[in-house]
C-alpha positions in Angstrom: 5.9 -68.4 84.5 4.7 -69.7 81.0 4.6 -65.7 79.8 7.9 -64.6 81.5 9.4 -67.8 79.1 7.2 -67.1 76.2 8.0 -62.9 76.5 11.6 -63.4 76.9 12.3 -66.0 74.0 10.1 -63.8 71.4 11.2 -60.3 72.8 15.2 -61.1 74.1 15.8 -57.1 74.5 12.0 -56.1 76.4 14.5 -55.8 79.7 16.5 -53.2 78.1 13.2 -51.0 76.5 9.9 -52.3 77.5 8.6 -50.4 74.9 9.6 -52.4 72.3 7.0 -52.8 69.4 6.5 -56.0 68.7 5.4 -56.7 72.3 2.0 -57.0 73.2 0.4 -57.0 76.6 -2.9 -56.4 77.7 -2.5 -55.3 80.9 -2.8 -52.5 83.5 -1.8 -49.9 81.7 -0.5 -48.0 85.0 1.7 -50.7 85.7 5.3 -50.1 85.9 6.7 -50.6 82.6 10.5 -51.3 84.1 8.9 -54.0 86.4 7.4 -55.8 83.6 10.6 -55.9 81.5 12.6 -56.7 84.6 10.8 -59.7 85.3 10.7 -61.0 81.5 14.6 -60.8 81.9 15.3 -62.4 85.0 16.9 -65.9 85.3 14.1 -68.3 84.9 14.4 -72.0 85.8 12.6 -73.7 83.5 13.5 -77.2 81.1 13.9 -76.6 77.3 11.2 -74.9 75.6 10.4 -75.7 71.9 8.2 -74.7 69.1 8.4 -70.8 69.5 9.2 -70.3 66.6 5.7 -71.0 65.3 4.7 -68.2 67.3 4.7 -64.3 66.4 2.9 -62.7 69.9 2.3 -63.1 73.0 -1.0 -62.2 74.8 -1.7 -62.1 78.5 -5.4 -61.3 79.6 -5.8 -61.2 83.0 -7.4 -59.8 85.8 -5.2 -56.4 86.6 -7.4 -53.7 86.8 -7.2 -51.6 83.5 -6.8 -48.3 85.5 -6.0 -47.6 89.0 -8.5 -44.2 89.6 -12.2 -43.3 88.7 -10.3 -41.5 85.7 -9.6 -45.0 84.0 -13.5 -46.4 82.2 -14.0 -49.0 80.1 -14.6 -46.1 77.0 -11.2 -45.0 77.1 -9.6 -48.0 77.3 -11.5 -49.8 74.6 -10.5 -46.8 72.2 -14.3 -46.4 71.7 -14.5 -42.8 73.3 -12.3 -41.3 70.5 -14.9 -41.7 68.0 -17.3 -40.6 70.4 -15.5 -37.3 70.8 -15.0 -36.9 66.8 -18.9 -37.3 66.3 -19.4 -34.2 69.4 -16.7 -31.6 67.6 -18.0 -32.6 64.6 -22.1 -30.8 65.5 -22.7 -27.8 64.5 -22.9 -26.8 68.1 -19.3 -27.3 68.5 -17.9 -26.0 65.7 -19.7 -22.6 66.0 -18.3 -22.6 69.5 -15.0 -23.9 68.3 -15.0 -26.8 70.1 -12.6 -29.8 68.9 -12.7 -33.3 70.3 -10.4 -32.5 72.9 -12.9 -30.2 74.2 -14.8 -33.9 75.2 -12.2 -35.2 76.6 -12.0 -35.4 80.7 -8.4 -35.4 80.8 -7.2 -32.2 79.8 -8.3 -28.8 80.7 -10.7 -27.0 78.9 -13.6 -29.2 78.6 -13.1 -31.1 82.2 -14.9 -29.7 85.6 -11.2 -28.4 87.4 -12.9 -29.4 90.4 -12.5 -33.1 90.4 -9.9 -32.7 87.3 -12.3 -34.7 85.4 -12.2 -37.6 87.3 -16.4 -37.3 88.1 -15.3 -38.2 91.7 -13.2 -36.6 94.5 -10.8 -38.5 97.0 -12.8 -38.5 100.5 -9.4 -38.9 103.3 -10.6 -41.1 106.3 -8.7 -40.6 109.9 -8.4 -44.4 111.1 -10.0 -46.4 107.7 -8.3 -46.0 103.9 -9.4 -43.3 101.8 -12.5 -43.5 99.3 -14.0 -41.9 96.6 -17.2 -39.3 96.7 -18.8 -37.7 93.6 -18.0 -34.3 92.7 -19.8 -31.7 94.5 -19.3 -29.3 91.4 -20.5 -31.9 88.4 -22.5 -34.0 90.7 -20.2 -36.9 88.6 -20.6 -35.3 84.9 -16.9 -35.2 84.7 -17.8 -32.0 82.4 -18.0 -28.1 82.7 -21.2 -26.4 82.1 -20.2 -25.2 78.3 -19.3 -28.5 77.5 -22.7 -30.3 78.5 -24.5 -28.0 76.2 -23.0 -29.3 73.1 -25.5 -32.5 72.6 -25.2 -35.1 69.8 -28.5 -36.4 68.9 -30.3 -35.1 71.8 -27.6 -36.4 74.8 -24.2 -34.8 76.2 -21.4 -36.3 76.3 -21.7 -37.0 80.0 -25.4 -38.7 79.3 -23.3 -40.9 76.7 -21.2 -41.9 78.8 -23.8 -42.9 81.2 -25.6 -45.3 78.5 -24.9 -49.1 78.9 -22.8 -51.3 76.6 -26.4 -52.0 74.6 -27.9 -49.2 75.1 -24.9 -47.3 73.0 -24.8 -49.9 70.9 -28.0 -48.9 69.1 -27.4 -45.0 70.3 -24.1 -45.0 68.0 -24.8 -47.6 65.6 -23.7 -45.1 62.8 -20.3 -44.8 64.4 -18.6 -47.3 62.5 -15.4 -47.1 65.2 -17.6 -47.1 68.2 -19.6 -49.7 67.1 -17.3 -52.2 66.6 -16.2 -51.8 69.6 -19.3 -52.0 71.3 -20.4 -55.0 68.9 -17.3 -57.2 70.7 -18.0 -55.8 74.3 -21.7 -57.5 74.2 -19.9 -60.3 72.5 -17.9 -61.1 75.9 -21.3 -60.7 78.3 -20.3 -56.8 78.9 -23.5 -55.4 77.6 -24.6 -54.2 81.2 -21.7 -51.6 82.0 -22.1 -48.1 81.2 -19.5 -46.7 79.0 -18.1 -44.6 81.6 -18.2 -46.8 84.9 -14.7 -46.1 86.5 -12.3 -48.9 86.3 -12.4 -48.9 90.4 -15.8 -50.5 90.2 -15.2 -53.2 87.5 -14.7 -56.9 88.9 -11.5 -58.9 88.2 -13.8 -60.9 85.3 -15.0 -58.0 84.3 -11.8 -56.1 83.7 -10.0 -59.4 82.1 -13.2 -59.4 79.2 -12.6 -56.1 78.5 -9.1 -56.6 77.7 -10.6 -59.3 75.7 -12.9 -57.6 74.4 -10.5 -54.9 72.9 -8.1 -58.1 71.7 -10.5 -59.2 69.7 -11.7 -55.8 67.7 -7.8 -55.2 66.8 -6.7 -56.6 63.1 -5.3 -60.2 63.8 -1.8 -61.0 62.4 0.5 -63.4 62.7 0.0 -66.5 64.8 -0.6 -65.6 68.5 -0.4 -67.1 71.8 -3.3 -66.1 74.3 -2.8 -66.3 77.8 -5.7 -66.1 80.4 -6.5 -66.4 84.0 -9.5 -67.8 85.2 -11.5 -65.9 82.8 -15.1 -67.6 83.8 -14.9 -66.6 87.2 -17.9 -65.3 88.7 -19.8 -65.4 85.5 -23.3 -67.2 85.1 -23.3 -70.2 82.5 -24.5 -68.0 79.8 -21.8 -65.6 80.4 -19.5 -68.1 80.1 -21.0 -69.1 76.7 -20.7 -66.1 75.4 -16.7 -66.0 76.8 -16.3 -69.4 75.4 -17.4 -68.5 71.6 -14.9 -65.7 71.4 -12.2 -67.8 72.5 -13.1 -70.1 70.0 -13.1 -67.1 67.6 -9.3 -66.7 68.3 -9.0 -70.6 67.3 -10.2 -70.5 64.8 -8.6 -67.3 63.5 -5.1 -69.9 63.8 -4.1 -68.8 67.2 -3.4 -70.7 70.3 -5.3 -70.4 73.7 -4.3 -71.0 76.8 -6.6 -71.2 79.5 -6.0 -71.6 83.4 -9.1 -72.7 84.4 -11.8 -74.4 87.0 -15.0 -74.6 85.8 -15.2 -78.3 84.2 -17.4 -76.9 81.2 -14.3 -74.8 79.7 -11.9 -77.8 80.6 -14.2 -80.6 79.0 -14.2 -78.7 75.9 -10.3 -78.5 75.6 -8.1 -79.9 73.3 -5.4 -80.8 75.6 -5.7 -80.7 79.4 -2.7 -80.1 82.2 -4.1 -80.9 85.8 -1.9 -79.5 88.7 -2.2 -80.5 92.0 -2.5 -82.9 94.0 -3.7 -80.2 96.2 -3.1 -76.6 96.6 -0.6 -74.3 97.9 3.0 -76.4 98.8 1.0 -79.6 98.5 0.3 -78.8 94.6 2.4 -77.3 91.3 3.0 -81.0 90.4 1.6 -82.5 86.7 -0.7 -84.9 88.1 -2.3 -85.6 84.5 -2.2 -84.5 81.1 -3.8 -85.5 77.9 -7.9 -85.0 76.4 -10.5 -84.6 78.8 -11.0 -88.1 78.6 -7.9 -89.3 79.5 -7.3 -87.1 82.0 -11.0 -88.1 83.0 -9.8 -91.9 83.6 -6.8 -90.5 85.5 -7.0 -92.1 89.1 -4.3 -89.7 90.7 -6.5 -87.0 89.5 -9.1 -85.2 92.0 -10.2 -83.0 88.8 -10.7 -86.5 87.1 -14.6 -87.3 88.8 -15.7 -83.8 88.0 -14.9 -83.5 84.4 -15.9 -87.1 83.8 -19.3 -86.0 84.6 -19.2 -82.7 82.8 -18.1 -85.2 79.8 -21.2 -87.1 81.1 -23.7 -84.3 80.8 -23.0 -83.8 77.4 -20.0 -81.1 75.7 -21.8 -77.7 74.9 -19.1 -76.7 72.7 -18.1 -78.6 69.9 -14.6 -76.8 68.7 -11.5 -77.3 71.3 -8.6 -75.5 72.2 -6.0 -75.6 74.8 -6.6 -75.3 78.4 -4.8 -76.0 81.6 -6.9 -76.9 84.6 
C-alpha cells in the first residue's frame, strides 16, 4: 500500500505510460508493466499523506524473482555480464575470428547452442506433475556453441566464467573496472557464494531481493530516495544479516530513507522509529498497536513484539546508526 501511495503521488501519469523515466522499480523485470501502472492508479483509501515533497524516488526491493526462466542469472541482471562480454570480443581470439560481444551473449543467435536457445537447460513436460527443467543434452548446460567456447580470456570460456562464484570472479576480473564493482557490492550483501550464471529459477526469495539490492546500490545515487523492502533478513544467518544491515545503513547515510518490514528483533532494535502491527495475524491484525523507538515500543504493554525486542535491547545493539523500520 505505502508504494502504491508513494508511486502515485511522485509519478501522477505511471497509469497512462509505465515507462515513465523518473520511475524506479526494482522488480521482476518480466512483470507486466500495465499491471504495475494500473495498480499505482487505482483508487486508494488511505488518510492524508504529507512530506513527499522531500522525496525524489521511490525504491521497492522485494522478493519477485528477477527472471521467470533458467535464461534470467544474476550476471545479466546486475549489468555485470556486459563488461564480461566486452573483455571476450576484445582477445585476440575473437577479433581474428570476428567475434563481437554479442557473439557472448546467450540470447541471440550466433554465439548461443540453438538447442536449448541459450537457456543451458531444456523444458522436461511431465504427464500428471508440472513441468521442469533438464540440462541441455547438446551443451551439457554451457549455454554456448562449440566456436564460441574456444575463445578463452585468461585461460577460461565464457561458460567457465559464468560458472565462477561471486568471489571467485571477484579476483578472476578484478581488472574489469565495470564487473568489479559490481561484484565488490554483491559480496557486500552476503552473495559471494552464487555463481555468476545460476538461473534466477534456483535463487531464494532473500536471495533475489539482495541482488536487487545489490545492483541499487552500485547505481550513482541522486536525489533523496525512499527504499522499500520486504523482509530482507529472511532465511539469512546473523552474519548475513550483518552484512545486509551495513548496506542499509550505507543508503542512510547517503541521505535516503529506509523502510524496512521486518521480524527479526536485531534489525528492529536498531531502528530509528518502529511501527508494530498486530495484535495478531491475518483479520485479527493490520491494527497500529505501537509506535515510537525501540524502547518505547519495548515498554508497550499491548505489544506482543514488545518482550522480544526488550530483550534484543537487553543483549546489547550491534549496530550503532538507525533508520526506519516497521515491524
Amino acid at each position: 500500500m505505502l508504494a502504491e501511495v508513494v508511486g502515485g503521488q511522485l509519478h501522477p501519469d505511471a497509469a497512462a505510460d509505465a515507462q515513465t523515466a523518473d520511475r524506479t522499480s526494482l522488480v521482476n523485470p518480466d512483470a507486466d508493466a500495465d499491471a504495475d501502472a494500473g495498480e499505482l492508479g487505482g483508487p486508494l483509501t488511505v488518510g492524508p499523506v504529507s512530506g513527499l515533497e522531500q522525496l525524489d524516488r521511490l525504491v521497492t526491493v522485494d522478493q519477485k524473482p528477477i527472471g521467470r526462466t533458467p535464461r534470467s542469472n544474476l550476471a545479466t541482471y546486475t549489468g555485470l555480464f556486459d563488461a564480461v562480454r566486452k573483455e571476450f570480443a576484445a582477445t585476440d581470439e575473437a577479433r581474428a575470428r570476428g567475434f563481437g560481444a554479442g557473439r557472448f551473449s546467450f540470447n541471440v543467435a550466433g554465439g548461443r547452442c540453438e538447442t536449448c536457445q541459450g537457456e543451458g537447460f531444456v523444458a522436461v513436460e511431465l504427464l500428471f506433475l508440472p513441468g521442469s527443467y533438464g540440462p541441455c543434452p547438446e551443451c551439457h548446460g554451457s549455454r554456448y556453441n562449440p566456436e564460441t567456447l574456444e575463445v578463452t580470456y585468461r585461460g577460461k570460456n565464457v561458460a567457465e566464467v559464468l560458472g565462477l562464484t561471486v568471489n571467485a570472479a571477484a579476483g578472476f576480473l578484478a581488472g574489469v573496472p565495470a564487473a568489479a564493482r559490481s561484484l565488490k557490492t554483491l559480496r557486500e550483501v552476503g552473495l559471494g557464494y552464487l555463481r555468476l550464471g545460476q538461473p534466477a529459477t534456483e535463487l531464494s526469495g532473500g536471495e533475489a531481493q539482495r541482488i536487487k539490492l545489490a545492483t541499487e546500490l552500485q547505481r550513482a545515487q541522486r536525489g533523496h530516495s525512499l527504499y522499500l523492502l520486504d523482509e530482507p533478513t529472511t532465511g539469512l544467518h546473523p552474519a548475513d544479516v550483518e552484512l545486509l544491515m551495513a548496506q542499509l545503513h550505507r543508503l542512510v547515510d547517503a541521505g535516503n530513507t529506509v523502510v524496512v518490514v521486518e521480524h527479526e528483533m536485531d534489525v528492529v532494535a536498531a531502528a530509528g522509529w518502529v511501527i508494530d502491527l498486530g495484535p495478531a495475524g491475518g483479520d485479527a491484525g493490520g491494527r497500529i498497536v505501537a509506535t515510537g523507538t525501540p524502547a518505547v515500543v519495548a515498554r508497550s504493554t499491548k505489544s506482543r513484539t514488545a518482550p522480544y525486542l526488550a530483550a534484543a535491547l537487553q543483549a546489547g545493539p550491534r549496530h550503532e546508526k538507525t533508520m526506519n523500520i516497521t515491524s
